[in-house]
BAGUMI-138338 format. One record per residue (C-alpha): residue number from 1; residue in three letters; x, y, z. Coordinates in steps of 0.02 Angstrom, whole numbers. Layout:
<nodes>
{NUM,'ALA',{X,Y,Z}}
...
</nodes>
This chain:
<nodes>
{1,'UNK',{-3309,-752,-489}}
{2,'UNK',{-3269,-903,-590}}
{3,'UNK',{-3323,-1041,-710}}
{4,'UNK',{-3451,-1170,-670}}
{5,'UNK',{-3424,-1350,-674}}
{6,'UNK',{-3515,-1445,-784}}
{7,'UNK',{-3588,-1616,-805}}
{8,'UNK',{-3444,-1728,-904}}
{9,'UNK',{-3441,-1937,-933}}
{10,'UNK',{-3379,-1983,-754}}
{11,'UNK',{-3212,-2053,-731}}
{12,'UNK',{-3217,-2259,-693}}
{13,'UNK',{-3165,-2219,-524}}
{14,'UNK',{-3233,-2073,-515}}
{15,'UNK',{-3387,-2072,-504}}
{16,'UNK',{-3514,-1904,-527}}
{17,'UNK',{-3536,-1796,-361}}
{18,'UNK',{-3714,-1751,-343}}
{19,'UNK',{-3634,-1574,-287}}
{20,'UNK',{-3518,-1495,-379}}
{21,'UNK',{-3336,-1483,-265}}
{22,'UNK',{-3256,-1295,-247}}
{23,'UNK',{-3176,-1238,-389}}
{24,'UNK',{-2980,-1292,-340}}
{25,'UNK',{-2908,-1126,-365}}
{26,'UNK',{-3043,-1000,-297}}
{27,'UNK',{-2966,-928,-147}}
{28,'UNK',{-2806,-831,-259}}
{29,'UNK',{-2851,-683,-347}}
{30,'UNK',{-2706,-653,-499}}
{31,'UNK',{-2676,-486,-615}}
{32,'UNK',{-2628,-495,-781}}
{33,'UNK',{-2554,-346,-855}}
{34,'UNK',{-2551,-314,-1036}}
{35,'UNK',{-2439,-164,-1069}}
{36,'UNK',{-2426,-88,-1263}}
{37,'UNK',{-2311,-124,-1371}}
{38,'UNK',{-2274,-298,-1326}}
{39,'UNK',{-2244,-460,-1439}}
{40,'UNK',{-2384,-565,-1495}}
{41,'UNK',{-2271,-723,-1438}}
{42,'UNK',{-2276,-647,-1267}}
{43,'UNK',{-2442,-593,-1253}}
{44,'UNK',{-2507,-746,-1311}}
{45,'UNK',{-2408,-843,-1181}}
{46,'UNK',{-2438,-736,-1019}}
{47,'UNK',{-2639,-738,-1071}}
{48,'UNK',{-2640,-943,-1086}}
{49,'UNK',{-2577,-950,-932}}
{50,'UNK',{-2702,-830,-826}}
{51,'UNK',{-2846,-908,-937}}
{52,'UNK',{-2814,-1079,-854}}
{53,'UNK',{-2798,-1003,-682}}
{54,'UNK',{-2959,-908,-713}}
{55,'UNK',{-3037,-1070,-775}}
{56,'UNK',{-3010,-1169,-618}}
{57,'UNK',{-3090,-1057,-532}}
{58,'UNK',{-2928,-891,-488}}
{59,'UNK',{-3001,-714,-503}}
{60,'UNK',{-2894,-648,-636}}
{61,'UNK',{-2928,-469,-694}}
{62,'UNK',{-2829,-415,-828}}
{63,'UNK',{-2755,-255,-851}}
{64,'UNK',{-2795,-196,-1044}}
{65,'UNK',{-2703,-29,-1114}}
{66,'UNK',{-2820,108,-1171}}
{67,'UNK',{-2900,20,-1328}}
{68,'UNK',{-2892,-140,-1235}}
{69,'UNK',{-2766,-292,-1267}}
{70,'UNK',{-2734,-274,-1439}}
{71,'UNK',{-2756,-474,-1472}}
{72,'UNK',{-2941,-413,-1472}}
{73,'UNK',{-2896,-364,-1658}}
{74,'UNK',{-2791,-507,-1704}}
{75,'UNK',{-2868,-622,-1809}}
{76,'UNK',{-2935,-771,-1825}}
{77,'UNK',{-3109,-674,-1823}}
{78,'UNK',{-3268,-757,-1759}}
{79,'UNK',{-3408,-751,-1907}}
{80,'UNK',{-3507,-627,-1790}}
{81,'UNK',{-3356,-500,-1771}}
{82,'UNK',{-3213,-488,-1647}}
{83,'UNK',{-3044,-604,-1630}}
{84,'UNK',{-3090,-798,-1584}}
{85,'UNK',{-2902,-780,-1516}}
{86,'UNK',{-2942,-651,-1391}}
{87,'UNK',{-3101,-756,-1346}}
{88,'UNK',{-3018,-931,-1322}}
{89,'UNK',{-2875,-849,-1217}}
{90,'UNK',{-2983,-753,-1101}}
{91,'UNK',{-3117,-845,-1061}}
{92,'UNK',{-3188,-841,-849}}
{93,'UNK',{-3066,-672,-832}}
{94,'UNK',{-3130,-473,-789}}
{95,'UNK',{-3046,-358,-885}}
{96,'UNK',{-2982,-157,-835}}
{97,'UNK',{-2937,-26,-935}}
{98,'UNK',{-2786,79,-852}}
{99,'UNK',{-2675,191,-944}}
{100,'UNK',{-2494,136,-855}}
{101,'UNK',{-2408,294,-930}}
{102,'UNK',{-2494,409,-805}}
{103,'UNK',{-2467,393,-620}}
{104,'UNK',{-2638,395,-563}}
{105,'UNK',{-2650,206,-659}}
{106,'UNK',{-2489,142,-610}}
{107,'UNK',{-2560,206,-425}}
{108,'UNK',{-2720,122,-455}}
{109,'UNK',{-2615,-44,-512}}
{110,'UNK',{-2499,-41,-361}}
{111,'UNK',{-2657,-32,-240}}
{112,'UNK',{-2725,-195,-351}}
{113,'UNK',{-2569,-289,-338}}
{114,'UNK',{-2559,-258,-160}}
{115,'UNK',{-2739,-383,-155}}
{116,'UNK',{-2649,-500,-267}}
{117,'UNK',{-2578,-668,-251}}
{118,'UNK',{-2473,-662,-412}}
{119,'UNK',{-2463,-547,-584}}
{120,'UNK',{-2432,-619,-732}}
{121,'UNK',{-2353,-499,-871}}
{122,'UNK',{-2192,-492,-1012}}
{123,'UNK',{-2040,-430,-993}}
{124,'UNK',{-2042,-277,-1109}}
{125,'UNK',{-2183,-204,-986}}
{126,'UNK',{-2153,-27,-956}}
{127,'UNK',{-2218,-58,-760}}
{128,'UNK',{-2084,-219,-744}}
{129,'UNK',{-2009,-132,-586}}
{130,'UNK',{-2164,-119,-507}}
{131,'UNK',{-2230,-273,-533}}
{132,'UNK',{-2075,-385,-469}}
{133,'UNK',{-2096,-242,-318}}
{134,'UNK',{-2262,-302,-274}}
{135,'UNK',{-2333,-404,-140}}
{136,'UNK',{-2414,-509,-280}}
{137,'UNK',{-2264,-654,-353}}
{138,'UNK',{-2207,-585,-496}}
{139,'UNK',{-2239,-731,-660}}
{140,'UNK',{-2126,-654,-789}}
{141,'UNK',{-2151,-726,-968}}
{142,'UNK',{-1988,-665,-1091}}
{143,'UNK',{-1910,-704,-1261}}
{144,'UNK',{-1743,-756,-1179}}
{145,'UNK',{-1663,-817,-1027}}
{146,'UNK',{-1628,-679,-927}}
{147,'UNK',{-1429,-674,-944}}
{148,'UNK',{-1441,-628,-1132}}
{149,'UNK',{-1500,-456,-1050}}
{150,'UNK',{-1626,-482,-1213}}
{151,'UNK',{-1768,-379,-1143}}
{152,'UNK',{-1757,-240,-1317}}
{153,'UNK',{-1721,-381,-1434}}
{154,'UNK',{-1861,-400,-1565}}
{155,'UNK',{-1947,-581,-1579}}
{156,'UNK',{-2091,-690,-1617}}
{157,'UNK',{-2152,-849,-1644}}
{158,'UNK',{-2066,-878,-1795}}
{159,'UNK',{-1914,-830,-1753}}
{160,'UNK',{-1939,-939,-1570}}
{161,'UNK',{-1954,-1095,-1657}}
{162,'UNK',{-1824,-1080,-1775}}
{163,'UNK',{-1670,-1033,-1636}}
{164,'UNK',{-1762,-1168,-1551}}
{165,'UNK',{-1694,-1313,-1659}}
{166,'UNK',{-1868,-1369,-1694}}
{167,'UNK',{-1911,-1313,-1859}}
{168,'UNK',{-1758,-1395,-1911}}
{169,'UNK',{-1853,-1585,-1897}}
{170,'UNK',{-2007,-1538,-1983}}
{171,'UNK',{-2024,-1553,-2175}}
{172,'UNK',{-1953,-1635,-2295}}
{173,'UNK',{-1764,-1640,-2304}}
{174,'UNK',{-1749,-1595,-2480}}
{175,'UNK',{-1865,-1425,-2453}}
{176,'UNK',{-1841,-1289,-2336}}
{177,'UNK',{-1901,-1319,-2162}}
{178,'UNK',{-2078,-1271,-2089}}
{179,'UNK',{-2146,-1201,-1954}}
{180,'UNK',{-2271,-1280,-1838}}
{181,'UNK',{-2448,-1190,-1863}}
{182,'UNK',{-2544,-1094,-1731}}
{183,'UNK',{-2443,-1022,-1597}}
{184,'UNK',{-2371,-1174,-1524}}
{185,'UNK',{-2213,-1086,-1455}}
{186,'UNK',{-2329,-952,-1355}}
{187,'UNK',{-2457,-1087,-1291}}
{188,'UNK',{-2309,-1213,-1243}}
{189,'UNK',{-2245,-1065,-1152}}
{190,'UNK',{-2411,-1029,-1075}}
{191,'UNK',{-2439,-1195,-1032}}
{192,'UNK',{-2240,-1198,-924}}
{193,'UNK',{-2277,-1006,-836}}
{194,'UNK',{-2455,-1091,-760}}
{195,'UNK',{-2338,-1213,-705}}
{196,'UNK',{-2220,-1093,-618}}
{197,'UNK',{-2379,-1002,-580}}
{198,'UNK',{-2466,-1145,-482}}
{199,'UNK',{-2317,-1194,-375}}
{200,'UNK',{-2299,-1023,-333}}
{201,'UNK',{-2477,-1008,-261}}
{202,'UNK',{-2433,-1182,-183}}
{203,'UNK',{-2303,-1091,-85}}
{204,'UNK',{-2396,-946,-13}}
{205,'UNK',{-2517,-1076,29}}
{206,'UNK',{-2392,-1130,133}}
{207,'UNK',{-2348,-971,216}}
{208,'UNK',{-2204,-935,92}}
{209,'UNK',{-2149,-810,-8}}
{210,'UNK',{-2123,-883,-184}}
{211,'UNK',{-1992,-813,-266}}
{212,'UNK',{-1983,-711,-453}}
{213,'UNK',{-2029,-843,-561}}
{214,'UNK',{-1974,-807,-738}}
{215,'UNK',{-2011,-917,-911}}
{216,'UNK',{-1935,-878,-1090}}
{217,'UNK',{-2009,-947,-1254}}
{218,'UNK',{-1811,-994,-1306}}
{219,'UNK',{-1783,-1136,-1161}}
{220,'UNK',{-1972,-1173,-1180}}
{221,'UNK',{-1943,-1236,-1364}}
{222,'UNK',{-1764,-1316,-1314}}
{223,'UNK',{-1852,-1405,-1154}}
{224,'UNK',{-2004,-1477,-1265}}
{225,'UNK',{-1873,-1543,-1393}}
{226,'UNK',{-1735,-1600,-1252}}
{227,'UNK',{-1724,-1765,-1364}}
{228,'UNK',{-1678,-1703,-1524}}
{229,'UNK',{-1525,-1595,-1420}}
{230,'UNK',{-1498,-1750,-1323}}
{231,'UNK',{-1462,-1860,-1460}}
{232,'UNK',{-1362,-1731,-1553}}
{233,'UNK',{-1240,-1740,-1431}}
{234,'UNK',{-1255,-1911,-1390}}
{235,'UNK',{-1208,-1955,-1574}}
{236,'UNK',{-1130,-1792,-1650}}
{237,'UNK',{-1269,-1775,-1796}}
{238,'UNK',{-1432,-1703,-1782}}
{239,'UNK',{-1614,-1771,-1808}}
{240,'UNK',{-1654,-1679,-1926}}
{241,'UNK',{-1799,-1698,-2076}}
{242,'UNK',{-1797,-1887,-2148}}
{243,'UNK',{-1955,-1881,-2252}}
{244,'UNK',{-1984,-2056,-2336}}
{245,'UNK',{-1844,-2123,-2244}}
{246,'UNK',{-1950,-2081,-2077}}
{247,'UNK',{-1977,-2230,-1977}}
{248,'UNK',{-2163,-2158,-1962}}
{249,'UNK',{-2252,-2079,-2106}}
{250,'UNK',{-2413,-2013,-2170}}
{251,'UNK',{-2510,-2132,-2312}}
{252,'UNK',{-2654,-2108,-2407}}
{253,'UNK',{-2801,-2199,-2415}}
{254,'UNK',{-2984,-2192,-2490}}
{255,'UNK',{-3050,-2006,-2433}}
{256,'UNK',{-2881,-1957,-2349}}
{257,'UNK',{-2733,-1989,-2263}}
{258,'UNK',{-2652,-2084,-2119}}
{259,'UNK',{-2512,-2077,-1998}}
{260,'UNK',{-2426,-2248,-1967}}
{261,'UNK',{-2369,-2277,-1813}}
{262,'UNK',{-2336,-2410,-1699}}
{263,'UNK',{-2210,-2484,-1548}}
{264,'UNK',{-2075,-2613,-1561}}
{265,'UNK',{-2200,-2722,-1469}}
{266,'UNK',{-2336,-2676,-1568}}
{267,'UNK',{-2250,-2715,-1739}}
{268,'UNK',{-2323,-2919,-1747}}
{269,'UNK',{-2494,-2850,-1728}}
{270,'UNK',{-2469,-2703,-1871}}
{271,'UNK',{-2384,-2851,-1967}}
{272,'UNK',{-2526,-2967,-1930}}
{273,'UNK',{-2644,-2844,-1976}}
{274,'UNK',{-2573,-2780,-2168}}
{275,'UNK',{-2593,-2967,-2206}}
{276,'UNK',{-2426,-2977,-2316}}
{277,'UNK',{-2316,-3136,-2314}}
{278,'UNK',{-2180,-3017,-2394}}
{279,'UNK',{-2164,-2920,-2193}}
{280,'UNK',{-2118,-3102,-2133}}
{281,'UNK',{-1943,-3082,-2191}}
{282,'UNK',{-1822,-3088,-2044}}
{283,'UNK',{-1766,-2905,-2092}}
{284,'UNK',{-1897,-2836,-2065}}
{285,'UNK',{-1891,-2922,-1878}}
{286,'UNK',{-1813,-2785,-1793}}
{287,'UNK',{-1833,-2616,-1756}}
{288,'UNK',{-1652,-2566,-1855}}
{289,'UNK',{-1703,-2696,-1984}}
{290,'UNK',{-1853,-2620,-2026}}
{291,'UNK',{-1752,-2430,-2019}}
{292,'UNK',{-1628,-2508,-2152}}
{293,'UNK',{-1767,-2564,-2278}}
{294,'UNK',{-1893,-2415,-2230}}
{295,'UNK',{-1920,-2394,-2420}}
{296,'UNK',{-1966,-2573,-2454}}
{297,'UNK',{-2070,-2576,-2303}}
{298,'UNK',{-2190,-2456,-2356}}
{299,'UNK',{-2193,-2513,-2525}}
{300,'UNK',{-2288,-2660,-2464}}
{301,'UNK',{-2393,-2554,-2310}}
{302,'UNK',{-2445,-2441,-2399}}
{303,'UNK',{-2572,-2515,-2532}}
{304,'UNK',{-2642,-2586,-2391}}
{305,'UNK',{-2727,-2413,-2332}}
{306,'UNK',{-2790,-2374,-2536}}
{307,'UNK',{-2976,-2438,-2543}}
{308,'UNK',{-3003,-2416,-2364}}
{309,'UNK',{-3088,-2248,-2273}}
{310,'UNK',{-3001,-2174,-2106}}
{311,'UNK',{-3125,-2228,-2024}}
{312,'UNK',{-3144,-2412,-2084}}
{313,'UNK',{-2931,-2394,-2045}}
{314,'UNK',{-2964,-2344,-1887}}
{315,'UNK',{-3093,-2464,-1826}}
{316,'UNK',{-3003,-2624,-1878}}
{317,'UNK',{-2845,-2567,-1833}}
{318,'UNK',{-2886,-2509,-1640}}
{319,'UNK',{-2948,-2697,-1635}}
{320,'UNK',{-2802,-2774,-1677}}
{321,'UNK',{-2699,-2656,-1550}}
{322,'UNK',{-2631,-2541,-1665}}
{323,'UNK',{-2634,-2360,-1669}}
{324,'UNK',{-2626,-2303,-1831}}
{325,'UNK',{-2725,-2126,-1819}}
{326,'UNK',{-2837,-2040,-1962}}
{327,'UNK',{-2796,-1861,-1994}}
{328,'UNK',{-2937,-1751,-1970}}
{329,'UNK',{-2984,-1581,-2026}}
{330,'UNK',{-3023,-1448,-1889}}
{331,'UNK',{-3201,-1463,-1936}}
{332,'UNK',{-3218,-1647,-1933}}
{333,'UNK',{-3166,-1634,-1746}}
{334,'UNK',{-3334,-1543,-1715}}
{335,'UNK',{-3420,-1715,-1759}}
{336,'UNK',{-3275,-1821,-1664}}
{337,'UNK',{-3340,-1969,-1569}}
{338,'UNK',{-3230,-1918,-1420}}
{339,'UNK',{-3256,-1732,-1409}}
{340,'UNK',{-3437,-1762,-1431}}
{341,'UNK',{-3452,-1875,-1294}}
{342,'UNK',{-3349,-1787,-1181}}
{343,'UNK',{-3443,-1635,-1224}}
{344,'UNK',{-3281,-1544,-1226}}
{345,'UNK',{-3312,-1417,-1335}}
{346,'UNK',{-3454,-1319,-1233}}
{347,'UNK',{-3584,-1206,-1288}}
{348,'UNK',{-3563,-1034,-1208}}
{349,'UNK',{-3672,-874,-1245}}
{350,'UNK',{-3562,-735,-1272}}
{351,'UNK',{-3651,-560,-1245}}
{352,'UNK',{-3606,-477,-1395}}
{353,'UNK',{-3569,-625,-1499}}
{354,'UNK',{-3693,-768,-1452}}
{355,'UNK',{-3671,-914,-1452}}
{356,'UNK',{-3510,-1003,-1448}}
{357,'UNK',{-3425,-1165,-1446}}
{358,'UNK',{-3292,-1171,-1331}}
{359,'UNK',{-3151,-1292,-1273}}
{360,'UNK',{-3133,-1334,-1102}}
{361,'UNK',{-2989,-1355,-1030}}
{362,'UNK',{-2929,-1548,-1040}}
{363,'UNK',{-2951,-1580,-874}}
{364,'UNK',{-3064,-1669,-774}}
{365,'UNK',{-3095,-1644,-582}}
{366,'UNK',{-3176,-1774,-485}}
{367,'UNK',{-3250,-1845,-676}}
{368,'UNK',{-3317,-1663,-684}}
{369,'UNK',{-3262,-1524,-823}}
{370,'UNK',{-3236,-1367,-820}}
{371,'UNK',{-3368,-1238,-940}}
{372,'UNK',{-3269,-1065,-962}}
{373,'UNK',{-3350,-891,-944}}
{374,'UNK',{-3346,-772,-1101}}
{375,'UNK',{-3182,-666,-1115}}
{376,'UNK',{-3238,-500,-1032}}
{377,'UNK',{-3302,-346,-1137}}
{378,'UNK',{-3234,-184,-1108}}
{379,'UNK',{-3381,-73,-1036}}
{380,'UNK',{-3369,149,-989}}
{381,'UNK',{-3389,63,-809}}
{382,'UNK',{-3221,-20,-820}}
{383,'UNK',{-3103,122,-869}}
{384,'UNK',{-2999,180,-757}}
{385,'UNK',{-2900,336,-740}}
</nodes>
């Protein structure tokens, strides 16, 4: 029932299997229930997770309301119709309509949990009882840890990263702060519940019974930015939003921009390779040296970068061991020398759509990748009572 593997440049020491190995996660079968009425932050999060599992190979059939998961109307919107969200998230899944309000489909859910290895849903779900009842392990995405009893609160992705402490540090400090774009709070989230997810299938492959496993978007944020926390308390002032006293910072050059960045032990090659006696001075040595004079410092890096492209930067500074990286536009990346020899955005023919490029996952399995199924349609032959 799930993906193929496909053809990807072989690992150095791993090198391509003229068969392709079992797909490591083909023997669990998962549910993911989408009740109504729950947050897009949520949502977004329990579907990233079941999308991996059903890309390495889990049966994961997701439980839609009547209408279906309403992410199928959320946009971004594919030029063809329908939500590229709802496409990317539930790719290699099968999808069921039941209507959880009745009996007859929270029936027909008990008797599929009761096949299950694990369910995957949010904590507002009307069927929560049920589903940490079930013989399947209960993976339980929610807003909040669970002793802020903050199951009725209202929240979303906004709101995550900004109790999070993490929209604090990006911006600059004399504007308001910004948010990360996308959903990065959801798919970070995602990203920890397959994580919870996987060592619970782990255990019943072990003849255990893995316990409730619950994630919330709140510690997700605070876990992803432990240092900023660490050194608050550490020093008694937060990292907050330096802007151009950042060690690191963004510089433009002929046909864009470019993020400087390098190591302490990097530094004499970044030095060596801006050419300017001036960044011999001994205080501009050190690390705190360079901190103190930041503003000086980039008044003589940064003409450096002015008559050259990103990719001329790019070239002559990965000789010289430095990583200094070219922002790109999302489109560009459909031209990158990486993802197009790594084929890792995959063609896929979409019933109803055509065809589409898709991401795999960033994985690779014995130098093999992994080509995702289209997200399921919903078809008469699928509802349910």
């Amino acid at each position: 029932m799930g993906p193929t593997l496909t053809e990807a440049t072989p690992c150095a020491d791993h090198p391509a299997m003229t068969e392709a190995p079992p797909l490591p996660l083909a023997r669990f079968t998962i549910v993911e229930v989408n009740d109504e009425k729950v947050p897009l932050c949520l949502r977004l999060a329990t579907s990233l997770a079941a999308k991996i599992a059903a890309d390495l190979g889990a049966d994961v059939l997701k439980i839609e309301p009547p209408g279906g998961d309403p992410v199928r109307t959320t946009p971004p919107f594919l030029p063809q119709g329908g939500s590229a969200l709802f496409q990317f998230l539930n790719t290699s899944k099968r999808a069921l309509v039941l209507d959880l309000k009745t009996e007859a489909g929270r029936a027909g859910l008990a008797r599929l949990l009761d096949k299950a290895d694990a369910c995957l849903f949010e904590e507002p779900a009307s069927v929560a009882p049920l589903l940490r009842a079930s013989r399947a392990t209960p993976i339980e995405i929610a807003a909040f840890p669970v002793e802020m009893d903050a199951a009725a609160r209202p929240v979303s992705g906004l709101a995550i990263q900004a109790l999070g402490g993490l929209m604090h540090m990006v911006g600059e400090p004399e504007r308001k702060p910004l948010k990360l774009a996308g959903h990065q709070a959801s798919y970070a989230a995602g990203l920890t519940a397959f994580t919870g997810l996987a060592a619970a299938l782990a255990a019943r492959d072990a003849g255990q019974r893995a316990p409730h496993v619950r994630v919330s978007l709140a510690e997700v944020m605070q876990w992803v930015n432990w240092k900023a926390a660490s050194a608050a308390a550490a020093s008694g002032t937060s990292p907050g939003r330096e802007g151009k006293e950042s060690e690191f910072q963004i510089v433009p050059c002929r046909d864009g921009h470019v993020a400087v960045v390098y190591t302490v032990t990097q530094w004499p090659a970044a030095r060596a390779l801006i050419g300017d006696e001036r960044l011999k001075d001994p205080k501009f040595a050190t690390r705190p040296g360079r901190r103190k004079h930041i503003a000086e410092l980039y008044d003589i890096i940064t003409p450096w970068f002015a008559d050259k492209t990103r990719a001329e930067i790019q070239k002559t500074a990965q000789s010289k061991g430095v990583p200094f990286g070219p922002i790109f536009s999302p489109a560009e990346l459909l031209e990158n020398e990486q993802y197009v020899t790594r084929s890792f955005l995959a063609e896929m023919k979409h019933p109803a759509f055509g065809k589409l490029l898709m991401p795999q996952l960033p994985v690779q399995w014995n130098g093999r990748s992994f080509a995702p199924r289209p997200a399921p349609e919903i078809a008469r032959s699928e509802l349910a009572a």
